[in-house]
VOMARZA-824191 format. One record per residue: residue number from 1; residue in three letters; z, x, y of N, C-alpha, C, O in turn. Coordinates in Angstrom, 3 decimals. Example, Ala and Ser with C-alpha at 12.3 -4.5 7.8 and 13.67 -1.06 7.14 Angstrom:
// residues 2
{1 "ALA" {7.800 13.190 -5.690} {7.800 12.300 -4.500} {7.800 13.200 -3.300} {8.465 14.236 -3.319}},
{2 "SER" {7.080 12.850 -2.250} {7.140 13.670 -1.060} {7.870 12.900 0.030} {8.039 13.409 1.138}},
//
This chain:
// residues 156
{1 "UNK" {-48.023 -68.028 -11.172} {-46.908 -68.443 -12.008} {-45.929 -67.288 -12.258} {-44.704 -67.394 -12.200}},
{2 "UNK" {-46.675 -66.073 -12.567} {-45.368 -65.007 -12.869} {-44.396 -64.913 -11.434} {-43.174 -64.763 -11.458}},
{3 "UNK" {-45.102 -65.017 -10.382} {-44.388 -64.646 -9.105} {-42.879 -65.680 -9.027} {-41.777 -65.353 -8.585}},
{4 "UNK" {-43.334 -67.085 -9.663} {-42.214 -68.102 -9.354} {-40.842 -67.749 -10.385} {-39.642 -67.989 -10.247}},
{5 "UNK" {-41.761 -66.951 -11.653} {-41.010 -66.575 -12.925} {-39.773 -65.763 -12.726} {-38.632 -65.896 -13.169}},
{6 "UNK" {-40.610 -64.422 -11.517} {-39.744 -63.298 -11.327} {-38.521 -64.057 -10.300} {-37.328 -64.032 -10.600}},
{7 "UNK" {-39.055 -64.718 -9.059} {-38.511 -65.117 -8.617} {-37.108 -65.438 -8.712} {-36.131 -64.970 -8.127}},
{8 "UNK" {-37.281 -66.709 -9.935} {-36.396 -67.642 -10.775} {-35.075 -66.353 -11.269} {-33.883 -66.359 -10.960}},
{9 "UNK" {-35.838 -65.336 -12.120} {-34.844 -64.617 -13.019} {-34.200 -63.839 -12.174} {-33.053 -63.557 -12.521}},
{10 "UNK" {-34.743 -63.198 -10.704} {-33.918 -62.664 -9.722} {-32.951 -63.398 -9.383} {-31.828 -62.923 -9.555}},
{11 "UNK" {-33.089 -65.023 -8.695} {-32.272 -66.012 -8.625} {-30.972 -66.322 -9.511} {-29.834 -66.739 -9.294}},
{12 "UNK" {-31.778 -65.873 -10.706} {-30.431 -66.164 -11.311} {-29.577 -65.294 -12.011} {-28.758 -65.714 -12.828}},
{13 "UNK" {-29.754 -63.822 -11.672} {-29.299 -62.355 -11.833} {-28.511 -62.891 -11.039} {-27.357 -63.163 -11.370}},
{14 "UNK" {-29.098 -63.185 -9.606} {-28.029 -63.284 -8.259} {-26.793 -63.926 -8.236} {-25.718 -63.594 -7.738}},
{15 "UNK" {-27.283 -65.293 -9.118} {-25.724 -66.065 -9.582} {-24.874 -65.562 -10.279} {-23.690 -65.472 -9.954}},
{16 "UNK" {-25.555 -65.004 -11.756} {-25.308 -65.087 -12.589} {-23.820 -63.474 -12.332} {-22.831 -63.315 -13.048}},
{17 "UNK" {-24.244 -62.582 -11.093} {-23.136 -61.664 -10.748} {-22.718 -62.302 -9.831} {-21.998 -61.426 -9.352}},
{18 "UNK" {-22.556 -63.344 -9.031} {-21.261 -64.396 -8.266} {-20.611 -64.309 -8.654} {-19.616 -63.661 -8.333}},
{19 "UNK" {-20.915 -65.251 -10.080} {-20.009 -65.567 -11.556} {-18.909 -64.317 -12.096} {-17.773 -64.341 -12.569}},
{20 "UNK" {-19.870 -63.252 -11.766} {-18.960 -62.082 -12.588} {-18.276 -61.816 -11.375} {-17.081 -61.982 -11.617}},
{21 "UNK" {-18.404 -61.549 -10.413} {-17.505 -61.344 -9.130} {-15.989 -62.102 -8.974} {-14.864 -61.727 -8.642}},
{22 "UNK" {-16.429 -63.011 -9.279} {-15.505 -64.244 -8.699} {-14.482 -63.883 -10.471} {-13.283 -64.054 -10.691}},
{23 "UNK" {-15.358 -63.465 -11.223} {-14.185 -63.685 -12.633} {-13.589 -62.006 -12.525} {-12.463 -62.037 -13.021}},
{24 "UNK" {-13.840 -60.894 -12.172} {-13.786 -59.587 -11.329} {-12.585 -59.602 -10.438} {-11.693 -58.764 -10.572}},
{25 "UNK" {-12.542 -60.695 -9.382} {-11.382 -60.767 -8.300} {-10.692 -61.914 -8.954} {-9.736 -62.078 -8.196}},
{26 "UNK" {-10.607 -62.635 -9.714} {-9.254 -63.394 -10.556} {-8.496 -62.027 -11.074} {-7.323 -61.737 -10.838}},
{27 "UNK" {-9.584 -61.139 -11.951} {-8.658 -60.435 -13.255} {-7.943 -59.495 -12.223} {-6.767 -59.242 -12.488}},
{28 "UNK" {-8.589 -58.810 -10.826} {-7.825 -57.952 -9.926} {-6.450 -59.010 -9.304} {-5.388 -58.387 -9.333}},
{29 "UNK" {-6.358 -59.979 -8.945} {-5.319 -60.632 -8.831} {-5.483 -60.916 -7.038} {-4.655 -60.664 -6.163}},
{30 "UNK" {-6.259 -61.258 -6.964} {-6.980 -61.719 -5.591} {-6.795 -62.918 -5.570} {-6.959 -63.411 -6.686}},
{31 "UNK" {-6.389 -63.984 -4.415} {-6.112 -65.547 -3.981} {-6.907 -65.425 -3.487} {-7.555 -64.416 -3.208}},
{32 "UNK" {-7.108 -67.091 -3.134} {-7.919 -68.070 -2.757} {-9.339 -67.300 -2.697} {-9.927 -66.783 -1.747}},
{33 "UNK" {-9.566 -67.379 -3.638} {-11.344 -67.065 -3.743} {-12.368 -68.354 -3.590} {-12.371 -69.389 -4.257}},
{34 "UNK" {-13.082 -68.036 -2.696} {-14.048 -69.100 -2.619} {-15.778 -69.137 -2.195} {-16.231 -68.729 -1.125}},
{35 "UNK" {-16.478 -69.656 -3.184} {-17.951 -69.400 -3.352} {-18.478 -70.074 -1.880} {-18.419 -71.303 -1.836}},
{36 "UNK" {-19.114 -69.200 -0.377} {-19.025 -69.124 0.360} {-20.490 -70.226 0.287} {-20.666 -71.219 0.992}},
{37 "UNK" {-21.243 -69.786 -0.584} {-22.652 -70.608 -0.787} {-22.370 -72.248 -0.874} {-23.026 -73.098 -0.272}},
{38 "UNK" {-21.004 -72.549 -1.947} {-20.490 -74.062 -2.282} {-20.276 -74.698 -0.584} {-20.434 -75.913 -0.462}},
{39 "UNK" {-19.965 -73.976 0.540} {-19.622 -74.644 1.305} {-20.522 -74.206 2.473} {-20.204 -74.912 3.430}},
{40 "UNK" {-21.377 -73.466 2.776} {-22.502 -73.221 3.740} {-23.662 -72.367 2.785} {-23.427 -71.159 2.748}},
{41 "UNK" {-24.732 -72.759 2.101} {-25.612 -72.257 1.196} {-26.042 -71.282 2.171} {-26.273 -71.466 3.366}},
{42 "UNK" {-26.138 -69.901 1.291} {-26.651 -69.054 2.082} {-25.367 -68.148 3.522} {-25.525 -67.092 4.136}},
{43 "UNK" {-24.776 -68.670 3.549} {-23.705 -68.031 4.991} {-24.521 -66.545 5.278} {-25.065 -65.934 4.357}},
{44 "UNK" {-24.520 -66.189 6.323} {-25.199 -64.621 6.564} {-23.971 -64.056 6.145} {-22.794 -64.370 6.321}},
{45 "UNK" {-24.656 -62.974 5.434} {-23.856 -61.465 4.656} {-23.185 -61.709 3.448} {-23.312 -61.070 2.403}},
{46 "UNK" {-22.367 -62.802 3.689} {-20.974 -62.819 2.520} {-21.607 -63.846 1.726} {-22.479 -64.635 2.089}},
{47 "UNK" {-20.849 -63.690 0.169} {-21.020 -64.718 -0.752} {-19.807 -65.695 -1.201} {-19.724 -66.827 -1.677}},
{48 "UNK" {-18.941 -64.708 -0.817} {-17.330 -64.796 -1.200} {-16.239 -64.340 -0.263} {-15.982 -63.330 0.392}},
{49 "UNK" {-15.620 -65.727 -0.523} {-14.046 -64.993 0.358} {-13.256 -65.430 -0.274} {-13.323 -66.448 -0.964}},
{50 "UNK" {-11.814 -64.240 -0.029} {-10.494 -63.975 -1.030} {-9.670 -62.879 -0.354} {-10.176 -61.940 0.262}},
{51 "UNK" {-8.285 -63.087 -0.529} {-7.505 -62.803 -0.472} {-6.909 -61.962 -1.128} {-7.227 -62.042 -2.314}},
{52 "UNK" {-5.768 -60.732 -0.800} {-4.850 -59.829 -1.530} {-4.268 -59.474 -0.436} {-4.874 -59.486 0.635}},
{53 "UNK" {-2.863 -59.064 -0.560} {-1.621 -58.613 -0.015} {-2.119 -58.755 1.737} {-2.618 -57.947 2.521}},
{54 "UNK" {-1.729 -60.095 1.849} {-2.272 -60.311 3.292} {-3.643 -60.141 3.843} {-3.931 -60.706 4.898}},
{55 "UNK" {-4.423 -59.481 3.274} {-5.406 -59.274 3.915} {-6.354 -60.370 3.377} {-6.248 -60.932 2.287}},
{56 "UNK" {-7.384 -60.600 4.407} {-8.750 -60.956 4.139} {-9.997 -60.707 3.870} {-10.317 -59.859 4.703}},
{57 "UNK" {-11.159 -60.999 3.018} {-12.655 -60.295 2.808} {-13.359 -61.528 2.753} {-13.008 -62.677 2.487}},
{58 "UNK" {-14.281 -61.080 3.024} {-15.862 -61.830 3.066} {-16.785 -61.168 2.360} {-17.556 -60.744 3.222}},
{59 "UNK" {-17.182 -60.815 1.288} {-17.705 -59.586 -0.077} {-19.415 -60.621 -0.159} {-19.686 -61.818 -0.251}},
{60 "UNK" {-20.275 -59.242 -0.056} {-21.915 -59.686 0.045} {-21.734 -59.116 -0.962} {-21.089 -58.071 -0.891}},
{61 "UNK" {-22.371 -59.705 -2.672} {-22.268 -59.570 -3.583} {-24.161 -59.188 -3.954} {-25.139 -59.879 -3.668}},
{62 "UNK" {-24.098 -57.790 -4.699} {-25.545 -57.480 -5.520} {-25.298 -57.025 -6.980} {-24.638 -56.168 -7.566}},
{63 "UNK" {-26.148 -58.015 -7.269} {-26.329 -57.936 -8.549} {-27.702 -57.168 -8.902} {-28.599 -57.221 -8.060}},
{64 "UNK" {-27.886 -56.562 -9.923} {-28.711 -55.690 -9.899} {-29.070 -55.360 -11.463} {-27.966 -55.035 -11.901}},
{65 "UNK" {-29.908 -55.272 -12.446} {-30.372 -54.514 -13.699} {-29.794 -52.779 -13.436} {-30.029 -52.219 -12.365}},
{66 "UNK" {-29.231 -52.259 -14.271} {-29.221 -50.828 -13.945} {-30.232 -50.083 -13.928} {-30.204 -49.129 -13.151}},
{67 "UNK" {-31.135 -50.244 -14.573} {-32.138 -49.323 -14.592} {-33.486 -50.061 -14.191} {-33.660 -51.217 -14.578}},
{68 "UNK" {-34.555 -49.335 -13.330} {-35.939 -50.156 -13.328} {-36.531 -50.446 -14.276} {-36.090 -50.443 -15.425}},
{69 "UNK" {-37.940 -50.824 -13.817} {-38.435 -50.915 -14.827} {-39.040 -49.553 -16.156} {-39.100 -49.532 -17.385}},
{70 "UNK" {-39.469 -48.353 -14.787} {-39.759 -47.101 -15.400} {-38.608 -46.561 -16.060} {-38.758 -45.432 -16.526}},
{71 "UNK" {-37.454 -47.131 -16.210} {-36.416 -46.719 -17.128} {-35.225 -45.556 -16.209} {-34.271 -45.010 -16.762}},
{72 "UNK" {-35.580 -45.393 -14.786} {-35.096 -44.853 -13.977} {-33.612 -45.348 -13.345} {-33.876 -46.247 -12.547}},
{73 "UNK" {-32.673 -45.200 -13.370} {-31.077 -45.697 -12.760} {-31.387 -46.711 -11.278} {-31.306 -46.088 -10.219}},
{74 "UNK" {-31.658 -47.908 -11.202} {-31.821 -48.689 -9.912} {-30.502 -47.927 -9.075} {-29.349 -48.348 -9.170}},
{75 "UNK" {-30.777 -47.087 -8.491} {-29.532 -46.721 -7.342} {-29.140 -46.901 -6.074} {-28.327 -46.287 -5.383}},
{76 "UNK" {-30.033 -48.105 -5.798} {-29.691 -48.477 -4.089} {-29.820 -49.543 -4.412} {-30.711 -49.739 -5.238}},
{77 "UNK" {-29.089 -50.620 -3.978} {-28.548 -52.531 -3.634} {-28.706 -52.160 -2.469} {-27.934 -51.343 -1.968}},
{78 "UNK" {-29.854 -52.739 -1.723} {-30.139 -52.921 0.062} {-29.414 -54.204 0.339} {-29.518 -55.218 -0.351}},
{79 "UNK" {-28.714 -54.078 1.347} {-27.573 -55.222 2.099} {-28.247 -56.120 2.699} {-27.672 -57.137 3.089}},
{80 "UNK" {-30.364 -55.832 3.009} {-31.020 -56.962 3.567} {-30.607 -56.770 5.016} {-29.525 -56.328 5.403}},
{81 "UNK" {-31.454 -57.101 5.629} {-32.234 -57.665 7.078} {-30.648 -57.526 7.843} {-29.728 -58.110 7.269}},
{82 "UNK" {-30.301 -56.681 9.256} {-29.221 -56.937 9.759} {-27.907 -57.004 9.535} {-27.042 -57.484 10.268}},
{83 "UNK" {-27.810 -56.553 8.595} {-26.769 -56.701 7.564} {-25.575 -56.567 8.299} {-24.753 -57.471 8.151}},
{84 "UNK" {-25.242 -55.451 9.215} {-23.843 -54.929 10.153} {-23.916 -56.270 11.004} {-23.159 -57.149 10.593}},
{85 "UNK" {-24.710 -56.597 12.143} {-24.785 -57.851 12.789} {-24.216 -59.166 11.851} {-23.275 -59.835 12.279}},
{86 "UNK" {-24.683 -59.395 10.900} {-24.584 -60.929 10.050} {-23.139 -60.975 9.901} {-22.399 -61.905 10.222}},
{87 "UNK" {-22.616 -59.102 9.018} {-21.332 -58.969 8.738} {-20.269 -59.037 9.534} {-19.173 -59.431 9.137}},
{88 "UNK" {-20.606 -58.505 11.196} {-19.685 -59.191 11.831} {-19.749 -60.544 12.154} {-18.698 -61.185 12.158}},
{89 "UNK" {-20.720 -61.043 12.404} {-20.447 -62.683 12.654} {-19.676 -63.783 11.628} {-19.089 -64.803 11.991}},
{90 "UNK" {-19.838 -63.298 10.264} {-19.252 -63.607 9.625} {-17.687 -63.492 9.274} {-16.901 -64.304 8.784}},
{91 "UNK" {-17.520 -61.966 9.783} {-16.298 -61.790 9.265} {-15.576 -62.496 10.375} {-14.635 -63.280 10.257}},
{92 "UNK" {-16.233 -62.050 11.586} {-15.218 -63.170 12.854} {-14.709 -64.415 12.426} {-13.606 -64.882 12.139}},
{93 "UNK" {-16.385 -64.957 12.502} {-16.059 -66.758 11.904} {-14.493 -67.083 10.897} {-13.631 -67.937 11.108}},
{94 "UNK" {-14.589 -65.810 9.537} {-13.568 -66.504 8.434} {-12.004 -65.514 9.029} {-10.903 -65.667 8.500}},
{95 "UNK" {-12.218 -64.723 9.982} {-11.081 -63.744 10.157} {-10.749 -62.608 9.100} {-9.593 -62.442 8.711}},
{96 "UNK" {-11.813 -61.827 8.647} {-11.836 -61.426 7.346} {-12.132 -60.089 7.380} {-12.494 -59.884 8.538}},
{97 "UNK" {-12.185 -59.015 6.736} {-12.981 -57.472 6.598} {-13.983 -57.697 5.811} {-13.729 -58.023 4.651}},
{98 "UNK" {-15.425 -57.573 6.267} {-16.467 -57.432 5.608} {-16.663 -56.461 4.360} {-16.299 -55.308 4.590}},
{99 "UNK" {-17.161 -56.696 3.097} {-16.864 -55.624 1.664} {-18.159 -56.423 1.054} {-18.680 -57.526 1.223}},
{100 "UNK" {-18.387 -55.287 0.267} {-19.643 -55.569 -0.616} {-19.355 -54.693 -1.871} {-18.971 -53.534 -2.023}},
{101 "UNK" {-19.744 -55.865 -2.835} {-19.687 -55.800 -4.393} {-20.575 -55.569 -4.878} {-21.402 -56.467 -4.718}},
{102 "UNK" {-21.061 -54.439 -5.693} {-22.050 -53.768 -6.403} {-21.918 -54.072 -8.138} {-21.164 -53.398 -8.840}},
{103 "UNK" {-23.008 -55.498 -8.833} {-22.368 -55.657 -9.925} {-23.598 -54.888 -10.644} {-24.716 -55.146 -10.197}},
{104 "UNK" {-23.491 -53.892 -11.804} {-24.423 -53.461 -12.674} {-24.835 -54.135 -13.580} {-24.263 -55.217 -13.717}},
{105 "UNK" {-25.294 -54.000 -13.977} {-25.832 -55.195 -15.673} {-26.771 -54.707 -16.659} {-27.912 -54.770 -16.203}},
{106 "UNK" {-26.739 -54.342 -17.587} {-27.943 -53.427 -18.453} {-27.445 -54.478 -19.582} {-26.530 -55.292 -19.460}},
{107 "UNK" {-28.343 -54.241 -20.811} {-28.425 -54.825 -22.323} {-27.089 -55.472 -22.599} {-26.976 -56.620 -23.029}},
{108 "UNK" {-25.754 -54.396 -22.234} {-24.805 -54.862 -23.176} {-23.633 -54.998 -22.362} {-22.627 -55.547 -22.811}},
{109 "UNK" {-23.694 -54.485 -21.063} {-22.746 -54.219 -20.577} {-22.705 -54.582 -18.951} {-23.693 -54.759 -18.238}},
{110 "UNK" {-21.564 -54.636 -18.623} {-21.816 -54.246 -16.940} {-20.666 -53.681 -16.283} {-19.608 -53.563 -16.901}},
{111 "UNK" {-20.835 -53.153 -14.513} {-19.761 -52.544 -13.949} {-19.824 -53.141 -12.689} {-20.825 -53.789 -12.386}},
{112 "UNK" {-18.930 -53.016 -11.947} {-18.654 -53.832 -10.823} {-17.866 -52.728 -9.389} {-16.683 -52.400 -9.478}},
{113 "UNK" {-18.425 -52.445 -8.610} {-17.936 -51.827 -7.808} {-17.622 -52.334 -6.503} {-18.378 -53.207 -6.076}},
{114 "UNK" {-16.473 -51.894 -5.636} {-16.265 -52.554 -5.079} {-16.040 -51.755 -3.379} {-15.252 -50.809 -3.374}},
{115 "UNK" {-16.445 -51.982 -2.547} {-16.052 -51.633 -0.858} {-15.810 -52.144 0.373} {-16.062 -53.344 0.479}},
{116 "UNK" {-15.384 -51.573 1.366} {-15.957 -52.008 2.556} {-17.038 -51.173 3.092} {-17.405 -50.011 2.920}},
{117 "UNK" {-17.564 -52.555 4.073} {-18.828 -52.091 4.635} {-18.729 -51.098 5.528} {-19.752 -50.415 5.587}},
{118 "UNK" {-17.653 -50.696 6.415} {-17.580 -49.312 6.529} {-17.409 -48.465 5.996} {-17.169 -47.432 6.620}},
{119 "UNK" {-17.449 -48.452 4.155} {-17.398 -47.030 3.715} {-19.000 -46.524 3.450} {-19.342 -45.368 3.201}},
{120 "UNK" {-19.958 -47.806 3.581} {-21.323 -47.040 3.843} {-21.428 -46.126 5.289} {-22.027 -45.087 5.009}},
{121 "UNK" {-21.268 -46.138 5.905} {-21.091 -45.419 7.669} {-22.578 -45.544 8.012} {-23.401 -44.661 8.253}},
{122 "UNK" {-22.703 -46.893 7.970} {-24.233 -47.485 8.825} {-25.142 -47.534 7.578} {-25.969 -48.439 7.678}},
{123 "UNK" {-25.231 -46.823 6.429} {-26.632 -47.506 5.687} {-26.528 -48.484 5.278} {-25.495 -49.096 5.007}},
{124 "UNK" {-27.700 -48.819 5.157} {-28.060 -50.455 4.412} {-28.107 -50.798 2.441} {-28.367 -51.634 1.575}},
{125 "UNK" {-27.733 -49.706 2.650} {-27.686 -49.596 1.042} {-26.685 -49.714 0.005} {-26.127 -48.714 0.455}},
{126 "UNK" {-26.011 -50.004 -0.895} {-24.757 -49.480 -1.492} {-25.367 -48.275 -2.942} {-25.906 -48.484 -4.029}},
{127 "UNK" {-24.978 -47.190 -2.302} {-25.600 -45.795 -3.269} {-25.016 -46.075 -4.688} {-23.892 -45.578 -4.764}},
{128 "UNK" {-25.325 -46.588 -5.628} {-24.316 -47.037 -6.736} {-24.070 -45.834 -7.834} {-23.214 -45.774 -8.718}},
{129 "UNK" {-25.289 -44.727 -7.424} {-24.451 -43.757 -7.974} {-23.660 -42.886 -7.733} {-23.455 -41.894 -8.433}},
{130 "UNK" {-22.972 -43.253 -6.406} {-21.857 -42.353 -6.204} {-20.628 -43.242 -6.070} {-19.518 -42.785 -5.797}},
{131 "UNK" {-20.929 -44.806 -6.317} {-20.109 -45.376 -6.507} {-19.776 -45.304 -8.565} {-18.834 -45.809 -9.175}},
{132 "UNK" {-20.462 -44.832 -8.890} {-20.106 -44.549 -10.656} {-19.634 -43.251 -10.365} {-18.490 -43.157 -10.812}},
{133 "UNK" {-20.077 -41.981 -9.698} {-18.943 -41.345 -9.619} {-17.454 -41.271 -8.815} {-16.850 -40.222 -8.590}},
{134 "UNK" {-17.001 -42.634 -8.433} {-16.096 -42.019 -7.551} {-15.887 -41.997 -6.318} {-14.786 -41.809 -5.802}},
{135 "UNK" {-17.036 -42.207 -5.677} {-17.141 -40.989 -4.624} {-17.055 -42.117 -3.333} {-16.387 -41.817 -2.344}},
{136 "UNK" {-17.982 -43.815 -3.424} {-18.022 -45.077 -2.741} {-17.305 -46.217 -3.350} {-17.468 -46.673 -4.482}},
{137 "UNK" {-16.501 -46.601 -2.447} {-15.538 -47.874 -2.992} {-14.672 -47.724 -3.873} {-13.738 -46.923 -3.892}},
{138 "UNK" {-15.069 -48.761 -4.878} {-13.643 -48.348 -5.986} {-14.325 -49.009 -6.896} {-15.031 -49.979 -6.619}},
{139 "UNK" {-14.131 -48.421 -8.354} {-14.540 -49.042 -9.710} {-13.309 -50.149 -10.137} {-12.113 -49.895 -10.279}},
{140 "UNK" {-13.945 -51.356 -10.282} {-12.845 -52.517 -10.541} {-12.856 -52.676 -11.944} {-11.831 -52.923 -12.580}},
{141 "UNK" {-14.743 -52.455 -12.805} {-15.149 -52.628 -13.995} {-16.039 -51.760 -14.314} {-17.046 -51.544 -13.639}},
{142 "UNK" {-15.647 -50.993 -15.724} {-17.425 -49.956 -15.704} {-17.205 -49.990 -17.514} {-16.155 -49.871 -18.145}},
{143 "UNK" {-18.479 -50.177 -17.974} {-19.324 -50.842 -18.553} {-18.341 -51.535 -19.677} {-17.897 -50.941 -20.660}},
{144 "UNK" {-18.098 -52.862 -19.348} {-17.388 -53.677 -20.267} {-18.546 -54.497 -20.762} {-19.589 -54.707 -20.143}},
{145 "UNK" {-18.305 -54.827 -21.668} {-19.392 -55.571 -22.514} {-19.481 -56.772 -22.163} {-18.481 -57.342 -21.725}},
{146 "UNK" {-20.754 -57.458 -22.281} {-20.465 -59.020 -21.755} {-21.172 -59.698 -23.097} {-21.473 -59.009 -24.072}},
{147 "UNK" {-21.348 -60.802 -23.047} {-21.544 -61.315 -24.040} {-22.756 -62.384 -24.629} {-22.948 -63.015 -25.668}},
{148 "UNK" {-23.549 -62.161 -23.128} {-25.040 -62.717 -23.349} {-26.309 -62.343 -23.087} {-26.828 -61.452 -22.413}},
{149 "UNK" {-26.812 -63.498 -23.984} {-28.523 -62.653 -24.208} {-29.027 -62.619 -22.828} {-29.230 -63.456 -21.949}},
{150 "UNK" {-29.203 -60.864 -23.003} {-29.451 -60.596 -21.682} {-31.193 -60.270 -21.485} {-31.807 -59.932 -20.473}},
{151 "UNK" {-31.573 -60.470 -22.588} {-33.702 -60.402 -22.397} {-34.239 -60.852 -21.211} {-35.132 -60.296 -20.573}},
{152 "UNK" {-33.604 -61.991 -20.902} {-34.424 -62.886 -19.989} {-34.345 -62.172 -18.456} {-35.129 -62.190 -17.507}},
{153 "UNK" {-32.912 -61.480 -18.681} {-32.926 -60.446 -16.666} {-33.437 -59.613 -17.128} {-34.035 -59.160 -16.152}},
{154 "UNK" {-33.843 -58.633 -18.422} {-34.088 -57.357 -17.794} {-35.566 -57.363 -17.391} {-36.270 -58.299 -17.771}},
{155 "UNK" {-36.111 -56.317 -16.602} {-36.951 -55.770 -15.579} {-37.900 -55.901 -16.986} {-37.645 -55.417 -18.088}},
{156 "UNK" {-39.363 -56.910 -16.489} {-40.268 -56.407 -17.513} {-41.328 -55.956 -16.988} {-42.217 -55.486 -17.697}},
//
């Protein structure tokens, strides 16, 4: 039973930063955004596609607790199984630049970072602490407060 438990609350960490993504690229001023899952559940790589100044993305969205459970900074979002392969097939399919969204989430707050998949240069990871300094992608949100009981995601 705990296994289906953890499961569930990962599941719905996972949505539950869609949600913040998709409300993330409204407030940046991004068109036609669209939940990639509503129209092929699952699509390889991407969760989301949207628009800005002509261009196109296909954004593999991780949501993540900031810290583990040992109270340590969670600092790697793994992109999963193939990730460069999926990302081009995908991006072909929608005509798009592959980017991945790094959303944080702790007690009170969260941050949202944002790239393309070539600014990892081949890892499978998004390093999120050098995306809090600066250093990967671009900070869209860092630690704005959100506004719900957040007990039920954190890491127990």
């Amino acid at each position: 039973m705990d296994n289906k438990k953890e499961a569930a609350r990962k599941k719905s960490l996972g949505e539950l930063g869609e949600l913040y993504a998709i409300k993330t690229l409204v407030d940046a001023e991004y068109d036609k955004i669209r939940n990639l899952n509503d129209v092929n559940m699952n699509e390889a790589f991407a969760d989301i596609y949207c628009e800005k100044a002509g261009k196109s993305f296909v954004i593999s969205v991780k949501a993540r607790n900031k810290y583990q459970k040992d109270g340590k900074l969670n600092s790697l979002y793994n992109l999963g199984t193939n990730a460069y392969e999926k990302a081009r097939r995908t991006a072909e399919k929608y005509k798009a630049e592959p980017y991945w969204m790094a959303i944080q989430f702790d007690e009170n707050s969260y941050s949202v970072y944002m790239g393309s998949l070539e600014s990892l240069n081949g890892a499978n990871g998004i390093p999120v602490k050098k995306c809090e300094e600066g250093l990967i992608g671009e900070i869209l949100v860092h630690n704005r407060r959100h506004y719900f009981d957040f007990d039920y995601y954190n890491n127990k």
